[in-house]
C-alpha positions in Angstrom: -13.5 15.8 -43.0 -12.6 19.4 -44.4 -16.2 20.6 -44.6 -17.4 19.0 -41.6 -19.1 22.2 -39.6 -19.1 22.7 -36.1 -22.2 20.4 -35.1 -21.4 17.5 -37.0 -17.9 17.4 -35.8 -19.1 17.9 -32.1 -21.4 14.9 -33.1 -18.9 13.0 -34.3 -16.4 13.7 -31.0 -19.7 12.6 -29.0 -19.8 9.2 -31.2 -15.9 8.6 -30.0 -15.6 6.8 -26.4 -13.2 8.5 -24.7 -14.5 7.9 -21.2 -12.2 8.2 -17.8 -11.7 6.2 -16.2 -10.8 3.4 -17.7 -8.8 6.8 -19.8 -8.3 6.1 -23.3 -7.7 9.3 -26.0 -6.4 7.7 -28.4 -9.1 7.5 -30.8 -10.5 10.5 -30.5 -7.0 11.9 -30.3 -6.1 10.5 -33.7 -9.7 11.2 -34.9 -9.0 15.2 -34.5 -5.6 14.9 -35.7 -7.2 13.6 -39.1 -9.3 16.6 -39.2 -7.2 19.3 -38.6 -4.9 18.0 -41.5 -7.0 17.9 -43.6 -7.8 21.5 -43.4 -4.0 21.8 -44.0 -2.2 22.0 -40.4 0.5 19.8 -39.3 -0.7 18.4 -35.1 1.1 16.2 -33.4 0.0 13.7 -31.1 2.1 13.5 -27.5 1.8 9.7 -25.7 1.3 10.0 -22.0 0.9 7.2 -20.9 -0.7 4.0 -22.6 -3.6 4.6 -24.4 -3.4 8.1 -23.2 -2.8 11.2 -25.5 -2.2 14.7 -26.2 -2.9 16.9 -29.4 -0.9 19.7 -29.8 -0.4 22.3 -32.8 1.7 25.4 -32.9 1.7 28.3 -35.3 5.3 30.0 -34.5 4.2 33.9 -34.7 4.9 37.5 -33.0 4.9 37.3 -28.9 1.6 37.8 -26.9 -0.6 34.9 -28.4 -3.1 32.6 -27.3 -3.8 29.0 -26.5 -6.4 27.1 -27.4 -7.6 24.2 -24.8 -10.1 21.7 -23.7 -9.8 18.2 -22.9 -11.2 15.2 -25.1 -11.8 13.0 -22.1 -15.0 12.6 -20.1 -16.4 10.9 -17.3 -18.3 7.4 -17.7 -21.4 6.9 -19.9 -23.2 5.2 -17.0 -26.5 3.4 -17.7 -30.3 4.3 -18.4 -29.7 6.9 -21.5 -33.0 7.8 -23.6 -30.7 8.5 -26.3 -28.0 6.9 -28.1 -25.1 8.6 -28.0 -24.7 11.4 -30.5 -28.2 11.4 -31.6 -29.3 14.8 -32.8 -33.2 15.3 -31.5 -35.2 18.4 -30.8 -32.4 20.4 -31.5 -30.0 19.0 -29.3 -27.1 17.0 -28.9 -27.5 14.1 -26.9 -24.3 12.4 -25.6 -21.6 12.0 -23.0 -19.3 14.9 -22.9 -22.0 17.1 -25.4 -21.5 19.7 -23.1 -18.2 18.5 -21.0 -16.6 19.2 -23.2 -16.9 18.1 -26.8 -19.9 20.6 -28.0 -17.6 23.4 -27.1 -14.6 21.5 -28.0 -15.5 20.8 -31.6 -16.9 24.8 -32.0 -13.3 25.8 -31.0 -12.1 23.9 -33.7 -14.2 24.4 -36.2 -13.6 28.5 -35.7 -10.1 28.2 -35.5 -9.3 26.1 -38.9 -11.7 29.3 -40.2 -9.5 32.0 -39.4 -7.2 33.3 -42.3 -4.9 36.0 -40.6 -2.5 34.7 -38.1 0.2 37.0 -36.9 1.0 36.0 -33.1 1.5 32.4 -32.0 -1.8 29.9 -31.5 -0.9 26.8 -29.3 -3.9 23.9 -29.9 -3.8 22.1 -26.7 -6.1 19.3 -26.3 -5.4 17.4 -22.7 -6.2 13.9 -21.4 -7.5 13.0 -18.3 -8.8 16.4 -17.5 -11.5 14.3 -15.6 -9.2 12.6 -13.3 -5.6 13.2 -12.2 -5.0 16.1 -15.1 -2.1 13.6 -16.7 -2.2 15.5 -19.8 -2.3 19.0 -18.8 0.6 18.8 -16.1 2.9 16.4 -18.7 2.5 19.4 -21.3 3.2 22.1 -18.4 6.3 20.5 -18.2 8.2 21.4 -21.6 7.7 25.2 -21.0 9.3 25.5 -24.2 6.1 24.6 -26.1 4.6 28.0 -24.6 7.1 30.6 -25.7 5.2 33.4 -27.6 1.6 32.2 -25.3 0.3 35.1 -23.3 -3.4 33.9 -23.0 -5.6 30.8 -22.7 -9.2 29.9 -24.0 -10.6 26.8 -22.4 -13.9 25.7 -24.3 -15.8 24.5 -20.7 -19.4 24.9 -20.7 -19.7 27.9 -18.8 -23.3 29.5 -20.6 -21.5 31.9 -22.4 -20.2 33.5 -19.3 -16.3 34.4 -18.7 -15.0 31.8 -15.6 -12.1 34.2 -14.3 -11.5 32.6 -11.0 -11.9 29.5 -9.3 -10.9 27.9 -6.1 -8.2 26.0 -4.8 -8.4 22.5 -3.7 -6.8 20.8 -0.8 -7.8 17.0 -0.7 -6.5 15.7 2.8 -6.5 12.3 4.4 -6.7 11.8 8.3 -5.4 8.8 9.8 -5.8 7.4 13.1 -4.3 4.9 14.8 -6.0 3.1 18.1 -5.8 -0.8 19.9 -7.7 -3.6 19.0 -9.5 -5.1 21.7 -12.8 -7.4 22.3 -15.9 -5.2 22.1 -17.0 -6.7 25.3 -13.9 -5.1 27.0 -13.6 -1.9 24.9 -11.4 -0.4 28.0 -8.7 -2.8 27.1 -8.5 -1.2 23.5 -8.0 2.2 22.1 -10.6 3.0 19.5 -9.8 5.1 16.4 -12.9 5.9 15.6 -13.7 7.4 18.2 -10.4 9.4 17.8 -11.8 10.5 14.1 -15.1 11.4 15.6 -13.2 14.1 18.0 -11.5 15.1 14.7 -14.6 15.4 13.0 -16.5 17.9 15.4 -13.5 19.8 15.2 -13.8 20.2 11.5 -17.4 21.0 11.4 -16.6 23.9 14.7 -13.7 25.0 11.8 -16.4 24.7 8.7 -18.8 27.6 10.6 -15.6 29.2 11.2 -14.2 30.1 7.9 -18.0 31.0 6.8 -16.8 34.6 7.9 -14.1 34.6 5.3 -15.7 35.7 1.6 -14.4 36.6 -1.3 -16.3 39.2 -3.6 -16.7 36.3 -6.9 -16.2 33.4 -5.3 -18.2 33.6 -1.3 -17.0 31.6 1.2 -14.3 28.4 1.4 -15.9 25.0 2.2 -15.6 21.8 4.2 -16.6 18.3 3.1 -16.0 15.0 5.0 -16.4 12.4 1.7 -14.9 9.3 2.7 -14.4 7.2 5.7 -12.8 3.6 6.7 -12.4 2.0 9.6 -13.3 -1.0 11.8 -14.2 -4.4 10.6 -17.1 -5.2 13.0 -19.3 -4.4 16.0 -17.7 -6.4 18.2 -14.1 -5.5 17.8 -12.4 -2.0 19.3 -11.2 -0.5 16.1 -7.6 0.0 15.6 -7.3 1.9 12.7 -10.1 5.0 10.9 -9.4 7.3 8.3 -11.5 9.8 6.5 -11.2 12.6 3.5 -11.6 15.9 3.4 -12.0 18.4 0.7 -10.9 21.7 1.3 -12.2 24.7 -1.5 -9.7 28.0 -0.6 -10.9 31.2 -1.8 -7.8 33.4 -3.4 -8.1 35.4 0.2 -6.2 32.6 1.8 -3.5 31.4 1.7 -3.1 27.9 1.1 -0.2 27.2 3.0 -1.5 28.3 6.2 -4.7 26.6 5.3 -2.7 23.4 5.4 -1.4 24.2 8.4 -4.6 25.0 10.2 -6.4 21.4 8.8 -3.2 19.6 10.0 -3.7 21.3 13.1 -7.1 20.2 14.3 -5.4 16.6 13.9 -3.1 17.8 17.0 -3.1 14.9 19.5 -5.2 12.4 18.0 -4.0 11.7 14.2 -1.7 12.2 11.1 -3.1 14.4 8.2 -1.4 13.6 4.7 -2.2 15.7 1.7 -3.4 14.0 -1.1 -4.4 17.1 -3.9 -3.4 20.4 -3.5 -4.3 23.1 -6.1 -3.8 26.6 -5.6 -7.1 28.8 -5.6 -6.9 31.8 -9.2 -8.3 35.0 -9.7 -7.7 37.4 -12.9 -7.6 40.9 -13.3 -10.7 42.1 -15.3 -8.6 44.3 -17.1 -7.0 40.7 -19.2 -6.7 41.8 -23.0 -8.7 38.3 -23.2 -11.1 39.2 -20.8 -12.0 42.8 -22.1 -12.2 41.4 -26.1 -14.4 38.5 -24.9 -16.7 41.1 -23.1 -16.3 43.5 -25.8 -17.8 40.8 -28.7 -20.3 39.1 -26.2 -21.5 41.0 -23.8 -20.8 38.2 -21.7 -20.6 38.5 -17.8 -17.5 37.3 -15.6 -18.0 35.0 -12.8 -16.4 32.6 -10.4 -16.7 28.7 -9.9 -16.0 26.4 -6.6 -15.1 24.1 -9.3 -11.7 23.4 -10.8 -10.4 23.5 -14.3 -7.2 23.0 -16.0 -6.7 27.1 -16.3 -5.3 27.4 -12.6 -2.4 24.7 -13.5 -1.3 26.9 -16.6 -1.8 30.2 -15.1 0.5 29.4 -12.0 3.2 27.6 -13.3 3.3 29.2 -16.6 1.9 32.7 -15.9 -0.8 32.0 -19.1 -3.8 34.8 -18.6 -6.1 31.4 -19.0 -10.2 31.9 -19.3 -13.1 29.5 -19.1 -15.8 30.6 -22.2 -17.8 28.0 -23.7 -21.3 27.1 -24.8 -23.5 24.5 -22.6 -24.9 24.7 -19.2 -22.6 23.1 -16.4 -25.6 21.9 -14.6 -26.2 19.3 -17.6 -22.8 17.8 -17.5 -21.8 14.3 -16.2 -25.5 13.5 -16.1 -28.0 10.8 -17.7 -28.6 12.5 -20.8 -26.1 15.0 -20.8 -27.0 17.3 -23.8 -26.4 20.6 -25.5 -28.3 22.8 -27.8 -27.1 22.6 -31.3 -27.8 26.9 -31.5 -25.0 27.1 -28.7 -22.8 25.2 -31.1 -23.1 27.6 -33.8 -23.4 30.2 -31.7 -19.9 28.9 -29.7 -18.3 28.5 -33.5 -18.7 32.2 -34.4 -17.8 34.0 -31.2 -14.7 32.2 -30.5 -13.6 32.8 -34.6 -13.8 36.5 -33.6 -12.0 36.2 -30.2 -9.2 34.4 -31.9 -9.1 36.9 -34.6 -9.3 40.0 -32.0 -6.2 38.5 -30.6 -3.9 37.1 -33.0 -4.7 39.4 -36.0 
């Protein structure tokens, strides 16, 4: 595999199921383990859990160096594809995770086993279950040791060729509630929870025009979105028991420990709130050594995204400088024939060879 180039190892990566759930790494785990010694480097692969994976390489070197990250999972292949998967057409690569995230994935690679010069320390980090619970990325967060010498991140996410430098926060929250069952001819013996979520509900969307008035300058305004509900079992039974979930984006502006507080609060008197995900919302200085050599060689544009990626994790419990760059448009991923153009491939393959060397040389 020494001589494979950057779009037929994406190819290749595209050919290897590694979709989440069910979560299962290991193939393509041991597949890019394989490649990268055979252009002469030494990874090791880091068990999770079963069938789930890490690859991780590190080139000891002077302080101030940079990781290299992406994820080799993706979300399900789902039905109704025009393409089988990995088929090269029209100058595209057709596949699940082509663009999220194994175009960029592979062009990160490729570049990287090109560079000759190494003086600082490169950390390959490749994560599992990026797409779900972020198993991988918080189990390697854990031995800090294996960042000594890191002082920036490159994550290969689609992003267009534009530099993601913040993102928001996520609060995932559950809200419980708790009534008496009754016969629904009699509903004024019972106490119905639903309609105890309902209260809890006009509340939230009151709050959701609310916090419309708070913006930040990359990222505009936090959100509110009521995605799940349970409760009752049929029309004629009083409902004891609702619950519904709520996702919270925070914009670095806030805090999200009062934001907690303030959800929680608009349960008062009616319900419990439990929190289910909480992520803290990131924001870089544009002044980033990273940031200013990826502008520097691509022109490229910073920006902002209301989505969330594994660069907040590493930046606040490891202080890593960590950027989004990658080729592939967002908009294309998770989607019935996902697909990236092979010229963003190449393109991808020689950019990030002269970010890495601008850094580590």
């Amino acid at each position: 595999m020494r001589h494979l180039d950057a779009v037929e190892l994406a190819k290749q990566l595209v050919e290897i199921n590694s979709e989440n759930p069910p979560g299962n790494e290991k193939d393509i785990s041991y597949f890019i383990r394989d490649y990268l010694r055979d252009n002469g480097f030494s990874p090791k692969i880091v068990r999770i859990q079963r069938n789930r994976y890490n690859l991780v390489l590190k080139l000891k070197g002077d302080r101030d160096g940079i990781m290299l990250n992406g994820h080799m999972d993706t979300v399900p292949i789902g039905d109704d594809w025009s393409y089988n998967q990995g088929e090269i057409k029209n100058g595209r690569l057709y596949g699940r995770g082509a663009v999220d995230m194994k175009g960029g994935l592979a062009a990160l690679l490729s570049a990287f086993t090109k560079v000759k010069e190494i003086n600082k320390t490169v950390l390959v980090l490749l994560t599992s279950d990026e797409e779900v619970n972020f198993l991988g990325a918080r189990a390697a967060v854990k031995n800090r040791s294996l960042f000594n010498g890191v002082k920036y991140g490159l994550i290969a996410e689609p992003t267009n060729f534009k530099i993601q430098i913040a993102q928001k926060g996520i609060l995932e929250l559950r809200y419980k509630f708790f009534g008496k069952s009754a016969h629904g001819s009699m509903p004024q013996l019972g106490t119905n929870a639903i309609l105890k979520a309902n209260r809890v509900m006009n509340r939230l969307n009151k709050y959701a025009e609310e916090i419309k008035k708070r913006k930040s300058a990359i990222l505009g305004a936090p959100t509110i979105n009521i995605g799940r509900i349970l409760g009752g079992t049929k029309a004629n039974v009083v409902p004891d028991y609702c619950e519904f979930d709520v996702d919270r984006r925070i914009i670095p502006e806030e805090d999200i420990k009062s934001v907690e507080m303030e959800m929680k609060n608009l349960a008062s008197g009616l319900g419990d709130v439990d929190c289910i995900i909480r992520r803290n919302p990131m924001f870089l200085d544009r002044n980033v050594k990273l940031i200013r050599v990826i502008k520097q060689i691509t022109g490229a544009k910073e920006f902002g995204t209301s989505g969330y990626t594994e660069a907040e994790l590493y930046y606040t419990e490891l202080g890593i400088k960590a950027v989004a760059f990658g080729p592939g448009d967002e908009r294309m991923s998770h989607v019935v024939n996902e697909n990236i153009p092979i010229r963003d491939i190449k393109k991808a393959e020689g950019l990030y060879k002269r970010i890495i060397e601008a850094i580590i040389a």
